[in-house]
N, C-alpha and C positions, 0 to 999 in steps of 0.2 A: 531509457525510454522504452515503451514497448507497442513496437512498430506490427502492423498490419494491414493487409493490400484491402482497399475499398474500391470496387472497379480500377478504374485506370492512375487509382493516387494511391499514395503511401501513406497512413494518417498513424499518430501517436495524441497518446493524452498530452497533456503537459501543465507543469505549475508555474508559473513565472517570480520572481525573486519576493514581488508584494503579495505575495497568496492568491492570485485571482489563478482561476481555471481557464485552461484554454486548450486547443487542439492541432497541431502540427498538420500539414497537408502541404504531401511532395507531388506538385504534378509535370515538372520537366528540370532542368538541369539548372547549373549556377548560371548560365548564362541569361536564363529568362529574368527579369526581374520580380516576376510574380509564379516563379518556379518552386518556392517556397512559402507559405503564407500559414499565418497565425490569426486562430478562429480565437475570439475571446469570448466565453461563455455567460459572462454576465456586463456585457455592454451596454450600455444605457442608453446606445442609439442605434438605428437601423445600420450603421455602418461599425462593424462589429469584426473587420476583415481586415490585416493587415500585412505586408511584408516582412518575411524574418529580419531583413538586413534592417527594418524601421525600427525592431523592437528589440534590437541585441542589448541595451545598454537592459531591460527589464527582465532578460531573461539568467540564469544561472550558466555561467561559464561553459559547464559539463555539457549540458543541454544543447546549447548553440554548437560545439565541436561535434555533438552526436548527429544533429540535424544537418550539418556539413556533409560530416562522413558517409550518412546513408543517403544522400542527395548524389553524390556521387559515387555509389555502389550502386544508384538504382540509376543514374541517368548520366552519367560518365563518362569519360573517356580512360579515364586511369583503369589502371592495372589492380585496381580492389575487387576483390571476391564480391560478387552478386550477391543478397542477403536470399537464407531460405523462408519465404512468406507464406 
């Protein structure tokens, strides 16, 4: 994925498994529930915003482990190296 700081969130592009386009946005840790959320770029309705955890089954493996990882590099408690953004 390739991560970069938008004021206060973390955003990545993203593809999800069915080919639709979407957008990654880190704005607090695994514990928030909406700390995570996937923007879908061609949604068909004004509600176009969802939670990573809602849409793991549509996303690719690699993807969902990389949004983990940097969720918790950028808002953590662990012992991972901060990303340089």
């Amino acid at each position: 994925m390739d991560w970069s700081r938008q004021g206060g969130a973390v955003v990545s592009p993203a593809r999800l498994a069915d080919g639709r386009v979407a957008k990654v946005v880190l704005v607090a840790g695994r514990g928030n529930p909406k700390g995570a959320m996937l923007i879908l770029a061609d949604a068909p309705t004004a509600q176009n915003a969802y939670p990573v955890s809602k849409m793991l089954a549509a996303m690719h493996p690699a993807d969902a482990a990389d949004i983990l990882c940097m969720q918790e590099r950028i808002f953590g408690v662990a012992a991972l190296e901060a990303p340089d953004l």
